[in-house]
C-alpha positions as CSV (number, residue, x, y, z in Angstrom):
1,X,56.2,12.8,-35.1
2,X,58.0,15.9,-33.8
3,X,57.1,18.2,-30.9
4,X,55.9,21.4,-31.4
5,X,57.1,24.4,-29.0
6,X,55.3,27.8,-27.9
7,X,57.9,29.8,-27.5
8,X,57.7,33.0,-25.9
9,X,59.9,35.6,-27.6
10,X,59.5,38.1,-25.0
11,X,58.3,41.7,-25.9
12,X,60.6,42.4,-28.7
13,X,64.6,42.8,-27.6
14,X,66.1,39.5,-28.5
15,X,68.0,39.6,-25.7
16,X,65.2,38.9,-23.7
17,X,64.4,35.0,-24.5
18,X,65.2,32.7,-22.6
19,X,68.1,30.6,-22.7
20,X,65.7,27.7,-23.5
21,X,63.8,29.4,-25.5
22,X,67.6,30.0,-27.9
23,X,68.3,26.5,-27.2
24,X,65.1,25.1,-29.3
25,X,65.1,27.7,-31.7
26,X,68.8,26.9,-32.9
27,X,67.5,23.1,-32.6
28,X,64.5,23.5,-34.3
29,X,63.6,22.3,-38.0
30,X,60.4,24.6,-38.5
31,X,60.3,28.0,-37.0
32,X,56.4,30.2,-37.4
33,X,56.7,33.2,-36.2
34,X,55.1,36.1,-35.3
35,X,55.2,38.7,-37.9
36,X,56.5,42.5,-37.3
37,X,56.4,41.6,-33.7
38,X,59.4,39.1,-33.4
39,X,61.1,38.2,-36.6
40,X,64.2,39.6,-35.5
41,X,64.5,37.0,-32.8
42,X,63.4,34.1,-35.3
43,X,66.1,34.8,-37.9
44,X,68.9,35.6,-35.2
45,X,68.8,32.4,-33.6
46,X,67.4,29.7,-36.1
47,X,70.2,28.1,-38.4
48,X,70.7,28.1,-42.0
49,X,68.7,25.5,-42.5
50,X,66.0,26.2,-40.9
51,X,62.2,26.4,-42.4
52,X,60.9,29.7,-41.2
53,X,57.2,31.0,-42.0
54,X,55.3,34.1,-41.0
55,X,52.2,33.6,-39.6
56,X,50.9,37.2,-40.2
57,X,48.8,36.4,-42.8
58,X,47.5,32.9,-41.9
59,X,44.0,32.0,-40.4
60,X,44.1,29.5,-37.1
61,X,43.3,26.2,-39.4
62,X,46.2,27.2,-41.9
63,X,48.7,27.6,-38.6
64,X,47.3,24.0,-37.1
65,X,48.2,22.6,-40.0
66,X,51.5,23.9,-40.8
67,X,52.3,23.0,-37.2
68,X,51.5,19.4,-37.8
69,X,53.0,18.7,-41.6
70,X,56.4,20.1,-40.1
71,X,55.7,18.2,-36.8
72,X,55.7,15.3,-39.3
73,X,59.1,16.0,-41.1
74,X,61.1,17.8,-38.2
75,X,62.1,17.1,-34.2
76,X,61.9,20.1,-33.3
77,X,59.2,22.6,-34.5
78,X,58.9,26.3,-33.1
79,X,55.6,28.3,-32.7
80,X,57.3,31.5,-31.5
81,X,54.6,34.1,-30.0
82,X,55.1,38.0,-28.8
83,X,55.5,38.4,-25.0
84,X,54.0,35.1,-22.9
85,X,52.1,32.1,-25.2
86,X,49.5,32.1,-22.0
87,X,48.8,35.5,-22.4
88,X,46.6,36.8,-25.7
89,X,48.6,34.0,-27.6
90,X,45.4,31.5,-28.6
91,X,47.5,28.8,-26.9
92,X,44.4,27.2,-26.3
93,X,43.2,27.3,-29.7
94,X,46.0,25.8,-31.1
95,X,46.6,23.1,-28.9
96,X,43.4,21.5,-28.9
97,X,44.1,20.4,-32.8
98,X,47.3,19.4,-31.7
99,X,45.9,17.0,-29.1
100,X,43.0,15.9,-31.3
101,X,46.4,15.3,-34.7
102,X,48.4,13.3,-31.9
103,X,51.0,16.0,-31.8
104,X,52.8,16.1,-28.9
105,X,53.7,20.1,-27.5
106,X,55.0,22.0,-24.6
107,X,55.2,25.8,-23.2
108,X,58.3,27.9,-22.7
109,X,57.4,30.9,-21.3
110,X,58.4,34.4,-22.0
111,X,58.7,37.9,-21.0
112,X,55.2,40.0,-21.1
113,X,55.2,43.4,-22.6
114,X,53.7,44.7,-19.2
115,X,57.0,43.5,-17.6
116,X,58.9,44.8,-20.1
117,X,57.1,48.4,-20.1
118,X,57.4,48.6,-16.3
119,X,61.2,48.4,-17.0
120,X,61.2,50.7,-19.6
121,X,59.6,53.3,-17.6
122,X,61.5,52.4,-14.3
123,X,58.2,52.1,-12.4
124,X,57.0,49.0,-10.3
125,X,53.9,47.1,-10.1
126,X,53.3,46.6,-6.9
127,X,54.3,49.0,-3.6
128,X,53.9,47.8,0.1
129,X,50.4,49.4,1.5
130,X,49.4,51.1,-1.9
131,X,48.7,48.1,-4.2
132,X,49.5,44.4,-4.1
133,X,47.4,42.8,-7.1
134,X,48.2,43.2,-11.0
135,X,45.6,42.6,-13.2
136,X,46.4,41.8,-16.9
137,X,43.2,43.0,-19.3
138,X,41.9,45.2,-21.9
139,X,38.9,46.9,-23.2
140,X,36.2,45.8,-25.1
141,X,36.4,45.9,-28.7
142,X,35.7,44.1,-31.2
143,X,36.1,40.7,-29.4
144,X,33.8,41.3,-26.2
145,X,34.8,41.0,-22.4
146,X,33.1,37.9,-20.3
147,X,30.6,38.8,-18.0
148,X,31.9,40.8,-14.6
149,X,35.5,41.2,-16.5
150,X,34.7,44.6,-18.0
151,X,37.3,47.3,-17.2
152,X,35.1,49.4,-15.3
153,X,34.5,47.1,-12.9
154,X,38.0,45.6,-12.9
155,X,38.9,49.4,-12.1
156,X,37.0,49.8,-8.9
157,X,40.1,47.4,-7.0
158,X,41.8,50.9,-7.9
159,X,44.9,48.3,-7.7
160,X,47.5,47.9,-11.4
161,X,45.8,47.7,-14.3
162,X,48.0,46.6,-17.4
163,X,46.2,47.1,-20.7
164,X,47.1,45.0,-23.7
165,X,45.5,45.6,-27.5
166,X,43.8,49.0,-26.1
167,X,45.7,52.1,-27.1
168,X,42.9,53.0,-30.2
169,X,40.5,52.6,-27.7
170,X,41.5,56.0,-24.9
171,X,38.1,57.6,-24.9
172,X,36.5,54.0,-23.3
173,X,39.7,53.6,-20.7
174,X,38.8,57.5,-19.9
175,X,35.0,56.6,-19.4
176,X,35.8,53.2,-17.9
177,X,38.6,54.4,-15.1
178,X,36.5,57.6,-14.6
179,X,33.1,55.0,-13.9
180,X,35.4,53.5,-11.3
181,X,36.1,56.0,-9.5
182,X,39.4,57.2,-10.9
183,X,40.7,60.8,-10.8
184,X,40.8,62.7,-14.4
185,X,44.1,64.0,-12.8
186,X,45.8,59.8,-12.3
187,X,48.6,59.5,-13.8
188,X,48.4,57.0,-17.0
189,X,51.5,55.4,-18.1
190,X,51.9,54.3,-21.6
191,X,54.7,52.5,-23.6
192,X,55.2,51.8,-27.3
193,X,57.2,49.2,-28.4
194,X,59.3,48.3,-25.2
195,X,62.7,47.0,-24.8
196,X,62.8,47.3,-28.4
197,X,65.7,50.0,-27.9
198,X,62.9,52.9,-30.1
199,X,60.7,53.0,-27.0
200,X,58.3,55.9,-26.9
201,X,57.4,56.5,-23.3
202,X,54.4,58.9,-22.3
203,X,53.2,59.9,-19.1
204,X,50.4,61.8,-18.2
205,X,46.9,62.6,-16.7
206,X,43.9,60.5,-17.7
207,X,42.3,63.4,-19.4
208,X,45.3,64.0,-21.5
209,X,46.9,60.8,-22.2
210,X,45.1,60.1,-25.6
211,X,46.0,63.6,-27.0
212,X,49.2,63.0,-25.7
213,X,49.6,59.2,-27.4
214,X,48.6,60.6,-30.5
215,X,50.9,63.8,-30.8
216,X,53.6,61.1,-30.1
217,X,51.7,58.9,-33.0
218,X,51.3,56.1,-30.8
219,X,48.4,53.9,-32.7
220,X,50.1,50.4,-31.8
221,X,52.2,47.8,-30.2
222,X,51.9,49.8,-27.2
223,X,51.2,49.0,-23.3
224,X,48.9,50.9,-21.0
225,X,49.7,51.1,-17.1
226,X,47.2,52.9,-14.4
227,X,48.3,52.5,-10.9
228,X,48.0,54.1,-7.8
229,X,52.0,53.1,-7.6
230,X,53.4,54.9,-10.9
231,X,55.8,57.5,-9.8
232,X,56.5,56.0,-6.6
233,X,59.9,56.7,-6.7
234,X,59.4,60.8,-6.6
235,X,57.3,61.1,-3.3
236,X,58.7,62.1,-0.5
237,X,58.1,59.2,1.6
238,X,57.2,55.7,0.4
239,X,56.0,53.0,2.6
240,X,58.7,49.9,3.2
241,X,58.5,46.2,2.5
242,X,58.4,44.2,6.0
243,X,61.4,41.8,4.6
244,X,64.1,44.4,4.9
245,X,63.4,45.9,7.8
246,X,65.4,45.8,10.6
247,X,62.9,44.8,13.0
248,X,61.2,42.2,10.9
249,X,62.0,38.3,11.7
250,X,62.1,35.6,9.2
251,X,63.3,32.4,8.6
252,X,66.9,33.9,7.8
253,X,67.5,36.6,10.0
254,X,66.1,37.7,13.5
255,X,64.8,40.7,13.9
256,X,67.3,43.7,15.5
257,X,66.5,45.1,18.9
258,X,66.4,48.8,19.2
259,X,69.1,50.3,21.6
260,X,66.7,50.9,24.3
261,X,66.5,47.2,24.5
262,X,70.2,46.2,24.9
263,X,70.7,48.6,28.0
């Protein structure tokens, strides 16, 4: 019996896997992928030989048990997922049948979209003194939110929201941020297909961004970022991480005295 593999492909670019994750996939016997989402980075890496499946069209028991019959014939088998397995991959939901089949398996993680559309848009996360905390979600649809996890009350931190599988659903963010306590003027950041190298890129106020999303045509595959931290970089004045200052000691350098001290 062979192992099976969650790869994370990253966000798109295949550029952006991991050197481990390129090691098993020119290794592996058995490659499912993703669909529209990362067959680029399936075929570029996997060899001739290679048995390579789309799993766009497959339900969860069909993907369990293609995962096992190739576990069965190959070393090496490769589940390669969009962005991180841990995140919105059904990791869970696939390993469990592994476990139950005997099938040995093991993680290799990979680069999230919300990474990747921070890039993009040359914006950070976090900023000393205005927010410290991410928070990976999304809005309600059709699969519901667990109890005390709805966005509006994941909003009221008013720290980095990254939205995944939300940008048909504008009008609820609007409602949901607004609820929170969010000005209709705070900037909402929102990135189609990054690192892809055909990245749409729109920024704008909450009231506007989901006219502005669909003039662009953005419907999918597309990350949405509110954070009291977007457009750091164009204020005047910023507040400063502790570890490069001057006058800040740490294990590897002692802080500098000001000149008044030395006389």
């Amino acid at each position: 019996m062979g192992k099976v593999w969650f790869v994370g492909a990253g966000p798109g670019d295949p550029e952006l896997l991991t050197v481990k994750a390129v090691r098993l996939l020119e290794q592996a016997g058995a490659v499912l992928y993703a669909g529209s989402l990362v067959d680029v980075a399936a075929t570029r890496y996997a060899h001739p030989g290679c048995v390579l499946c789309d799993s766009k069209d497959m339900t969860l028991d069909r993907i369990v048990s293609w995962l096992v019959e190739q576990a069965q014939q190959h070393d090496t088998v490769v589940r390669l997922q969009t962005g991180d397995p841990g995140l919105y991959g059904a990791l869970v939901e696939m390993t469990r049948p592994l476990d139950q089949a005997g099938v040995s398996w093991a993680v290799v993680p990979g680069v999230s979209s919300a990474m990747a559309a921070a890039a993009a848009a040359g914006e950070t996360l976090t900023l000393p003194e205005i927010t410290q905390t991410v928070i990976f979600t999304r809005v309600a649809g059709r699969t519901p939110m667990p109890s005390g996890e709805a966005l509006e009350e994941l909003a009221r931190h008013h720290t980095t929201l990254c939205i995944f599988l939300s940008i048909t659903l504008l009008k609820e963010l609007r409602r949901a941020l607004l609820a929170a306590g969010w000005s209709d003027d705070a900037t909402i950041l929102v990135v189609q297909k990054a690192s892809w190298g055909e990245e749409k890129i729109v920024r704008g106020p909450l009231h506007q961004i989901r006219e502005l999303c669909l003039q662009q045509k953005i419907t999918s595959q597309a990350m949405i970022i509110a954070s009291p931290a977007l457009g750091a970089r164009t204020w005047q004045e910023i507040p400063y991480s502790k570890l490069y200052d001057p006058g800040f000691t740490h294990r590897f350098r002692k802080a500098e005295l000001p000149e008044k001290f030395h006389e």
